[in-house]
C-alpha positions, -999 to +999 in steps of 0.1 A: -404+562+083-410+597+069-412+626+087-422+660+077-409+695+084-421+696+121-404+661+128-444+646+130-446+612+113-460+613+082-460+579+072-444+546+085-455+517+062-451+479+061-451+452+034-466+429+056-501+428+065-499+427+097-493+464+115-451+468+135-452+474+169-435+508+160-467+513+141-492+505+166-472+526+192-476+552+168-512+550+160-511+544+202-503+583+202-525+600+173-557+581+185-552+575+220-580+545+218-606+535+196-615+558+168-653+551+163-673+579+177-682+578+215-663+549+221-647+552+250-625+516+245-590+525+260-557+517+239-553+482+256-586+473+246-582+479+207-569+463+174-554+477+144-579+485+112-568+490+076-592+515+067-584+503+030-586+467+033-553+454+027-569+425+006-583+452-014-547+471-024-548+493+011-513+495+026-501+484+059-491+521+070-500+544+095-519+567+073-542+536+064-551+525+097-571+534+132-572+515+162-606+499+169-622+481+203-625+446+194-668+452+190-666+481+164-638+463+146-667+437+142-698+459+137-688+493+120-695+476+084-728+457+095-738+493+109-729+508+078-701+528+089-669+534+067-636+547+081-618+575+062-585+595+067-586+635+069-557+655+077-538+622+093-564+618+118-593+588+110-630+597+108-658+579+102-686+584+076-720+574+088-749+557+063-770+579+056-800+568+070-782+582+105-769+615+085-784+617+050-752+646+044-727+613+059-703+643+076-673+624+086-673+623+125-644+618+147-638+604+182-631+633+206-634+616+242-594+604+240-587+638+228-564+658+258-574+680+280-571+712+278-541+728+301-558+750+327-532+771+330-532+779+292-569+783+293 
């Protein structure tokens, strides 16, 4: 595991295809469910997704995966979605005949809520 300055996990990798339990706890707490936009799929519901495929090169670590609900893990390429990492946190690009600019798009409906007393 490596950790940067604020003690956040920056990367926790594998040489095994298959993701840790230490991983998926941590992709448990950065995505909070499935990552395709406006799923609502909660944690128990989802699998982990290389975002590079690990037969093509991409690395069993946390900054090359996403949790996905058992349908998007199985559709997003047939819909012609593609998965990306920004900033540690996993967008997804959509073809272009649903955004001709493909902005990357991320799932906000696990995101927290906001403290009312802070608001």
């Amino acid at each position: 595991a490596v950790f940067d300055r604020a003690r956040s996990i920056w990367g926790y990798s594998s040489i095994h295809r298959f993701f840790t339990q230490s991983q998926r706890l941590a992709m448990a707490a950065r995505d909070n469910g499935c990552t395709f936009p406006r799923c609502d799929a909660p944690i128990h519901q989802c699998q982990s997704h290389h975002i590079t495929d690990y037969a093509d090169g991409g690395p069993t670590a946390i900054d090359n995966d996403c949790l996905l609900c058992a349908f998007h893990h199985r559709e997003f390429t047939p819909m012609g979605w593609t998965a990306t990492m920004i900033h540690g946190t996993p967008p997804w690009i959509p073809p272009p005949w649903i955004d001709p600019d493909q902005t990357p798009r991320r799932n906000t409906i696990h995101d927290p809520a906001p403290d009312p007393v802070g608001v």
